[in-house]
N, C-alpha and C positions, 0 to 999 in steps of 0.2 A: 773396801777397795775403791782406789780414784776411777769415777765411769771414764771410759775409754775416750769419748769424744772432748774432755775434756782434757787429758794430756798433753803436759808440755814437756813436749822431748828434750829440749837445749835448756842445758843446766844455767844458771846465770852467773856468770863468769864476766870477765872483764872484758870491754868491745874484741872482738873477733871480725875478721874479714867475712865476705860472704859477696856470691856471686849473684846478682840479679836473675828472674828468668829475662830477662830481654840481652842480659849479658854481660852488662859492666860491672864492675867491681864494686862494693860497699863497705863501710863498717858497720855490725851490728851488735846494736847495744840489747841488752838482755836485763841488767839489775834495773831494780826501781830508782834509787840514785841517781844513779845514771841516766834512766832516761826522764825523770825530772829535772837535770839538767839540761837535756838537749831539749827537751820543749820549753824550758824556758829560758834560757841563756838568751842575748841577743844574736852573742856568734853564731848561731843557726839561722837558716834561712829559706825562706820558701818560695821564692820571687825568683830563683832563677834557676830552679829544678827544669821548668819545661819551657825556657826562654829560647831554647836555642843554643844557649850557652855553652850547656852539659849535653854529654852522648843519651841518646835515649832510653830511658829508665825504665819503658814498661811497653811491653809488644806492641800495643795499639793503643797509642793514648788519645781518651777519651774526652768529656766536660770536666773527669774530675782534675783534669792536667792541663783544663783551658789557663791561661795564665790571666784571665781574666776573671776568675774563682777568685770568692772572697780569701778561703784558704791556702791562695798560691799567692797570696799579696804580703809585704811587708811595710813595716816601720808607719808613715801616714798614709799612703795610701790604703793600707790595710785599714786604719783607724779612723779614715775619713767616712772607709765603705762601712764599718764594721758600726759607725755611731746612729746610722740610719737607722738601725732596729735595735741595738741594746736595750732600752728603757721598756720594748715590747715583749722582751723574754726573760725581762727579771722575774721573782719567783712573788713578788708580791701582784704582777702584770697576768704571770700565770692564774694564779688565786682568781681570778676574776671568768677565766673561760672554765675552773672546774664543773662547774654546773651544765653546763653545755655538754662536756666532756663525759660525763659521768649520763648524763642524760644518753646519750650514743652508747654508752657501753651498753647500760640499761634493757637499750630498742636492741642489739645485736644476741646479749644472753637470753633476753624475753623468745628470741628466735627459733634457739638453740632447743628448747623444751618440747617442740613437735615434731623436731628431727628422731627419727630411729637409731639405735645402735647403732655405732660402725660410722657414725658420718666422719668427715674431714676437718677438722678442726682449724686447720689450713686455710682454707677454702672458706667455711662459714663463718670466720670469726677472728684469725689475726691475719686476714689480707683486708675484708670488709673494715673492719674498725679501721684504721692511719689512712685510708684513702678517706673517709666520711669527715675524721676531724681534720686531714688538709686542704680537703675538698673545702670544708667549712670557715675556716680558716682564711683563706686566700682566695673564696669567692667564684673559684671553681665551674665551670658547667660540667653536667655529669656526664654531658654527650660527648665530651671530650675525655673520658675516662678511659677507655683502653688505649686511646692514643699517648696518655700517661704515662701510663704503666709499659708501656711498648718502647715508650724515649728513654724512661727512666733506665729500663734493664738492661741496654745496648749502654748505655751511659756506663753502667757500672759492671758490665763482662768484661773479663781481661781472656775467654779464648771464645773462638764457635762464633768471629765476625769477622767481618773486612774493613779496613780503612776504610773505604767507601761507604760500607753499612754504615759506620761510626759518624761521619763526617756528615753523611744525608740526612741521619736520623738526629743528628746534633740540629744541622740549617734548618729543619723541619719544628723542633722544641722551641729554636730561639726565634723562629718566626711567628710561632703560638704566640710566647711571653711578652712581644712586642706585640702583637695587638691587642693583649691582656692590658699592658702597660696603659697603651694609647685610649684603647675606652675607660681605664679608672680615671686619665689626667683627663678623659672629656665630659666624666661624670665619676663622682668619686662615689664610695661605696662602702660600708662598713668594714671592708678584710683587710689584710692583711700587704697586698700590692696596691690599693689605697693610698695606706697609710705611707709608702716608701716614696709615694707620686708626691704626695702633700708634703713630705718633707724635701725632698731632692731641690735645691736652689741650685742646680744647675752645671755644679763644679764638680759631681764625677761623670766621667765616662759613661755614653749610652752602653755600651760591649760590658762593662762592667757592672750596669746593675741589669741587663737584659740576662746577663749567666747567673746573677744573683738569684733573679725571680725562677728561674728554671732551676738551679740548685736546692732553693728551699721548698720547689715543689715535691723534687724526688728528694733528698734527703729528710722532708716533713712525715715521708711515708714509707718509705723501702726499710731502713736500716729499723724504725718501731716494728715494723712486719717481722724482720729476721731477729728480731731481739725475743719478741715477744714469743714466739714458734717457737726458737733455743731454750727460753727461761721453763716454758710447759713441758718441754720434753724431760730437761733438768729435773721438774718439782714431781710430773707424776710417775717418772722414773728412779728416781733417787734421793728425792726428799719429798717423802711422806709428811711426815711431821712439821715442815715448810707448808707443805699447801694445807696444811689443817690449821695451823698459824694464822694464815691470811683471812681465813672463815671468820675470826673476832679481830682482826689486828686495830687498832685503833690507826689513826694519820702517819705516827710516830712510826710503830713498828712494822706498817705496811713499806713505809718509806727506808726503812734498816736493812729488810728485806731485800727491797729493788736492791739497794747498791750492793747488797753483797752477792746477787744474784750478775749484775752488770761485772765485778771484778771477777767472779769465778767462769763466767760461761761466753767464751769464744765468740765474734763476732765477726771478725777476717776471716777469709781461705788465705791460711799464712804459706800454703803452697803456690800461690801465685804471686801475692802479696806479704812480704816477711811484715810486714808496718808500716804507718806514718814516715816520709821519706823528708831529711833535712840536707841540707849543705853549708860546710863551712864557711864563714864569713874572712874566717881568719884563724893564724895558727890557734891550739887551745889542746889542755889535755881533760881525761875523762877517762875516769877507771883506772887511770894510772897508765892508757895510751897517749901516743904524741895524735890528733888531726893536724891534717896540711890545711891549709887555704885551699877550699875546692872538694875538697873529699865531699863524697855523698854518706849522710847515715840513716841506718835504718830502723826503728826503735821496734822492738818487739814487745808490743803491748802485754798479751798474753803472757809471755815470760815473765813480765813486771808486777803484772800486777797477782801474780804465784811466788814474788819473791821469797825465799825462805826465813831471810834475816827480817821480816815484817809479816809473813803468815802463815800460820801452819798449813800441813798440806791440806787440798777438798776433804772434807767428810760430809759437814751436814751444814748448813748456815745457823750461825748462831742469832737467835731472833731476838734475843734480851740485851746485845751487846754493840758497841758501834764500830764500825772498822778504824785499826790502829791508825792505817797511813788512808791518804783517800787514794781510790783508785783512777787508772788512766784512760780508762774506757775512751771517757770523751775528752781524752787529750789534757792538757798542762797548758800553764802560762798563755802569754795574747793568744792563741787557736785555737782556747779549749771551746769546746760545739758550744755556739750562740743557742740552739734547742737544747739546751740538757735538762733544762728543768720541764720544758714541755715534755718530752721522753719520759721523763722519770713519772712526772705525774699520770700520763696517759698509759704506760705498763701499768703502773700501783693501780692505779684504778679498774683497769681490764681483768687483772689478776684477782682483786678482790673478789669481783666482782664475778668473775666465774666461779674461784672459790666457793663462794655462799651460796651462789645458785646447786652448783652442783657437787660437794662433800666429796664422794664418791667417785669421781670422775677418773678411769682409769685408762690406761692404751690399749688399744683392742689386739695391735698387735706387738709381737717381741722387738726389744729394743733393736736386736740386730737385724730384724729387716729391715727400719727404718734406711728411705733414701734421702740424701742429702743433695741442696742443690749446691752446686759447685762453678769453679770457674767464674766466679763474681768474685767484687771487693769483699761481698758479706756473703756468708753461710749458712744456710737453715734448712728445715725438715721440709721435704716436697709436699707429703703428706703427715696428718699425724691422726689418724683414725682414734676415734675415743670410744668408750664406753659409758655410758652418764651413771649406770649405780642403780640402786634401790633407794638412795633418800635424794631424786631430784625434786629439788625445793619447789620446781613451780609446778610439779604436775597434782 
């Protein structure tokens, strides 16, 4: 049986209408086709979602709809901001912090062994880890840590805030990042907003990389948090045989793992958020609908990456085998997530690595009590109580 939290209602079908919660009208695309086309096409567009142009697409929009988001930019602007850091998240640039990374998981599971039954898994071990390696990363004070995590989550709620919360708590992030900014250009520093300072000759936008460094603080850490919470609930819920995989996986199959773990397991509240939102540049058809010039569309990840005609439905991850199509987790074409390989490697590695520590490691409680947090871009378990077993490896 497909677990429940997994579920994709809306069959994949040819774009369909579909009503935003904020109220306007969209098209939503559902096949994978399709919306590999819409993230890649040029006729899509993201530069003028939250320009002012178009009626407003989401109750309170937040950083992730500043138009000053690398994500909301097009064509060269997009490519001028976008080249500041490419060369730093290629996967050969990754390779270089695994040991660091790996070191952090390390100190995190080592932790785990003098906790009791019942601890929060939550709590000790995928909110701690993505704060320690973006914290590391980007050079970070840790005294500024709940103020973080505080910018960050109003950033990414779409209910349970005011314009004014959003807006205060926006001025408050971007006033941090600029004086982040200000003391790297006055003394530079091994991280990561450094590196952005040392490269910047001048020609983009202060607004535009001062959202930058606020973007890749909270996206360096929130969406690793809710990925990683989702993937455990997944493995010690309904793939056994997955988390006992991971206990020997070599590089290879740990990393086979992650992705098919990223395409099966929900990332969005698509009840607030149906997808990635585009607009027409120009007329264009898709699925064998006509777009206007202007139409807004909405890609349904989730549904794509469950397409029928590319993968059979959830049962178990296949560990020996690589997926047909790649999935869309992190997006298609120019705006596929500039971190994807850091993501990828900081799960695999987390996952191993609890794995091997602890074999055994089960949910303390039923799947169905499980609470989920809600009303964000991204979705995950409040808590996830465990059980560590009778063969934890480090006691």
């Amino acid at each position: 049986m497909q677990p429940t939290h997994l579920s994709t209602k809306r069959k994949n079908a040819p774009p369909t209408k579909f009503k935003l919660p904020a109220g306007p009208e969209c098209w939503l695309v559902t096949s994978y086709e399709d919306a590999r086309k819409v993230f890649a096409d040029p006729s899509f567009g993201r530069a003028d979602l939250f320009s002012g142009e178009l009626p407003d697409l989401v109750p309170s929009p937040n950083m992730i709809e500043d138009p000053d988001n690398l994500t909301n930019l097009d064509g060269a602007d997009h490519r001028r901001l976008r080249g500041l850091l490419q060369r730093t998240f290629t996967p050969s640039a990754i390779a270089l912090w695994r040991p660091w990374i790996e070191s952090v998981v390390e100190k995190y599971v080592s932790s785990l062994h003098e906790l009791p039954d019942g601890f929060d898994l939550i709590a000790e071990f995928t909110h701690t880890l993505p704060v320690s390696v973006i914290t590391r990363l980007m050079g970070l004070p840790a005294a500024r840590e709940s103020d973080m995590l505080r910018w960050s989550e109003i950033s990414l709620t779409t209910e349970g805030v005011t314009l004014d919360d959003i807006q205060q708590s926006n001025a408050e992030f971007k006033d941090w990042a600029r004086e982040l900014m200000a003391a790297r250009r006055a003394e530079p520093g091994d991280d990561l907003i450094s590196y952005l300072m040392e490269r910047d000759d001048g020609t983009i936008p202060e607004g535009q990389l001062t959202t930058l460094v606020c973007v890749l603080i909270m996206a360096g850490h929130e969406t690793t948090m809710s990925m990683l919470g989702n993937f455990l609930v997944y493995l010690l819920a309904y793939d056994r045989e997955a988390w006992a995989a991971l206990r020997t996986a070599d590089d290879e199959k740990m990393e086979r793992i992650v992705e098919d773990l990223l395409r099966i397991t929900p990332l969005g509240d698509r009840k607030h958020r149906p997808g990635p939102l585009r607009y027409t540049k120009s007329d264009i058809v898709v699925g064998g609908v006509q777009f206007r010039r202007g139409d807004v569309v909405a890609i349904d990840v989730v549904a794509s990456n469950h397409d029928p005609q590319f993968h059979c439905p959830v049962s178990k991850i296949d560990t020996e085998a690589d997926l047909p199509v790649p999935h869309l987790t992190f997006s298609s074409g120019p705006h596929l997530c500039i971190g994807a390989w850091l993501a990828r490697w900081e799960l695999g590695l987390a996952l191993r690595g609890l794995a091997r520590a602890f074999p055994d490691l089960t949910l303390a409680d039923d799947i169905d009590e499980l609470t989920w947090i809600i009303g964000m871009v991204t979705r995950s378990p409040r808590k996830l109580r465990v059980n560590k077993g009778d063969s934890d490896a480090g006691a």
